[in-house]
C-alpha positions in Angstrom: 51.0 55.7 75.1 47.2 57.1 74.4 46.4 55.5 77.7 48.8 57.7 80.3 47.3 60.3 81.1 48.2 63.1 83.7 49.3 60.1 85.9 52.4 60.6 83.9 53.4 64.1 84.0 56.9 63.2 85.6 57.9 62.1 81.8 57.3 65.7 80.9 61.2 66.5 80.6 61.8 62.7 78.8 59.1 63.4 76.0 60.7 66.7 75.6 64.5 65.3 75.0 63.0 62.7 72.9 61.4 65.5 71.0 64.2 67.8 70.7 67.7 65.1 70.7 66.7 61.7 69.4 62.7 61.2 68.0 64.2 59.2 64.7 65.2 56.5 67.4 62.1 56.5 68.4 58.9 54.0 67.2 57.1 56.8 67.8 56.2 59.6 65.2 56.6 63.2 65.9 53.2 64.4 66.0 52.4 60.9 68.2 55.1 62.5 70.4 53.8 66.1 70.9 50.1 64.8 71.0 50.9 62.4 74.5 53.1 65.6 75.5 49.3 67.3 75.7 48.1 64.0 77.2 50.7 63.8 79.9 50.7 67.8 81.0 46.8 67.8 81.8 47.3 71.5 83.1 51.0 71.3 84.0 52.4 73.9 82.2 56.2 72.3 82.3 55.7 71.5 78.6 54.6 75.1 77.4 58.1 76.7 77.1 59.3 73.5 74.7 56.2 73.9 73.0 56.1 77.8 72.4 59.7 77.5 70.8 58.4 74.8 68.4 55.5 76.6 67.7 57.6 80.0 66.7 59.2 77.7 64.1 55.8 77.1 62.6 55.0 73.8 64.4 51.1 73.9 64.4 50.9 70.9 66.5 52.7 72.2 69.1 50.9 75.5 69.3 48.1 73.0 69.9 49.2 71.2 71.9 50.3 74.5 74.0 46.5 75.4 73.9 45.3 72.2 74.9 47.4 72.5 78.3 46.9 76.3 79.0 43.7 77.6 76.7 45.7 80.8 75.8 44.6 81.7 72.2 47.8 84.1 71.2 50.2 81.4 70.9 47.9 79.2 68.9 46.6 82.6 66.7 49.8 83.7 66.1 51.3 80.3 64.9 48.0 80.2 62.4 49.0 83.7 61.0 52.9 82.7 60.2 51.6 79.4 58.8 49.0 81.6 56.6 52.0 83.8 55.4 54.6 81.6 55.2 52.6 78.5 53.2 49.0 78.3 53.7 48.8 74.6 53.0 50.9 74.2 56.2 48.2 75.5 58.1 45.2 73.8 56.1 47.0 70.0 56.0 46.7 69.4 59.5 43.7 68.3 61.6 44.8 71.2 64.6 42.0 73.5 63.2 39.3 71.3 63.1 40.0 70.1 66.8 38.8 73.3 68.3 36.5 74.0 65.8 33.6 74.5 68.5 36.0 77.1 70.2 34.3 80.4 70.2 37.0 82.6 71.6 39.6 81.3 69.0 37.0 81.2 66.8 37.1 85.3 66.8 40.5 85.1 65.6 40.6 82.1 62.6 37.4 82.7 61.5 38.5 85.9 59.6 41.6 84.8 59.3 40.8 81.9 57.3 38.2 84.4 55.4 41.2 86.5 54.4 43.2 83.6 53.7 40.3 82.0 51.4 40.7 85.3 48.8 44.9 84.3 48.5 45.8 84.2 45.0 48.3 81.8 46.3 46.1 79.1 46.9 44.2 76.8 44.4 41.0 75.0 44.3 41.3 71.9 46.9 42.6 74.4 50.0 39.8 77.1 49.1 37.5 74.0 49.5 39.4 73.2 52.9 38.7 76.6 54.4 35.2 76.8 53.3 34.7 73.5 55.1 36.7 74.7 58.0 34.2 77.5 58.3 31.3 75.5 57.8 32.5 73.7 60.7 32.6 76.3 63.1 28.7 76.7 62.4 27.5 80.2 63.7 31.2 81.6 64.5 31.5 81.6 60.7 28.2 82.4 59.2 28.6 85.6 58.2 31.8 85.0 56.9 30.9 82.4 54.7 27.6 84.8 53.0 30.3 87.0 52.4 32.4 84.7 50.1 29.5 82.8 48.4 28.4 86.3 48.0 32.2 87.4 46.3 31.8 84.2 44.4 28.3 84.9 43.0 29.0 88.6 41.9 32.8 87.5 40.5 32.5 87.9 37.0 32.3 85.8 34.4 35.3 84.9 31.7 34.8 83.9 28.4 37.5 82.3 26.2 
């Protein structure tokens, strides 16, 4: 299915039934599903109202997928913020984030997200070490942010037992 392409976008409306009726019929897993969704659409925005419901449920693939096709940040912020409230390690078990790591302009919006998100009581050692390496991968978009928590980390103080 990788090798498709846009030469395929009249299975749009099939990929989505399969999505949304019968995917555990399917060989194919859901993720493989929504990922040759963004192969197939190119720029054909017939996909993005399926993909914007999914993504209101807290599907972070298909709010990627969603960007892929149209480049509109809200959707793809706005599914990262739920995820963030709702279970963080949602949001920091995927591979979505890294995938547009390079992204300036969504860049403005996770970077401090995931710099709030890194102070969460709620989270424990191995996600803290996924959003500091989340950061480091979006290089200058996240310098600052990541002096600031080295910075917490260094001053935080010390307990003795």
């Amino acid at each position: 299915m990788s090798c498709l392409g846009t030469n395929a976008q009249a299975a749009i409306p099939d990929v989505i039934d399969c999505l949304e009726h019968c995917p555990t019929l399917h060989v194919m897993h859901r993720l493989q599903l929504l990922d040759t969704l963004g192969e197939i659409s190119g720029t054909n925005p017939a996909a993005i109202p399926y993909l914007t419901k999914r993504a209101r449920m807290g599907d972070l693939r298909a709010a990627a997928m969603a960007y892929y096709i149209d480049g509109r940040t809200n959707l793809l912020v706005e599914t990262c913020q739920w995820l963030a409230r709702k279970n963080p390690s949602w949001l920091l078990s995927g591979q979505e984030l890294f995938w547009f790591r390079e992204d300036h302009a969504l860049n403005e919006h996770l970077v401090p997200l995931l710099e709030k998100l890194y102070a969460s009581r709620s989270l424990d050692a191995r996600d803290q070490e996924t959003i500091m390496f989340e950061l480091e991968s979006r290089s200058n978009d996240a310098t600052a942010a990541i002096a600031r928590l080295l910075a917490v980390q260094t001053n935080a103080p010390v307990r003795v037992k």
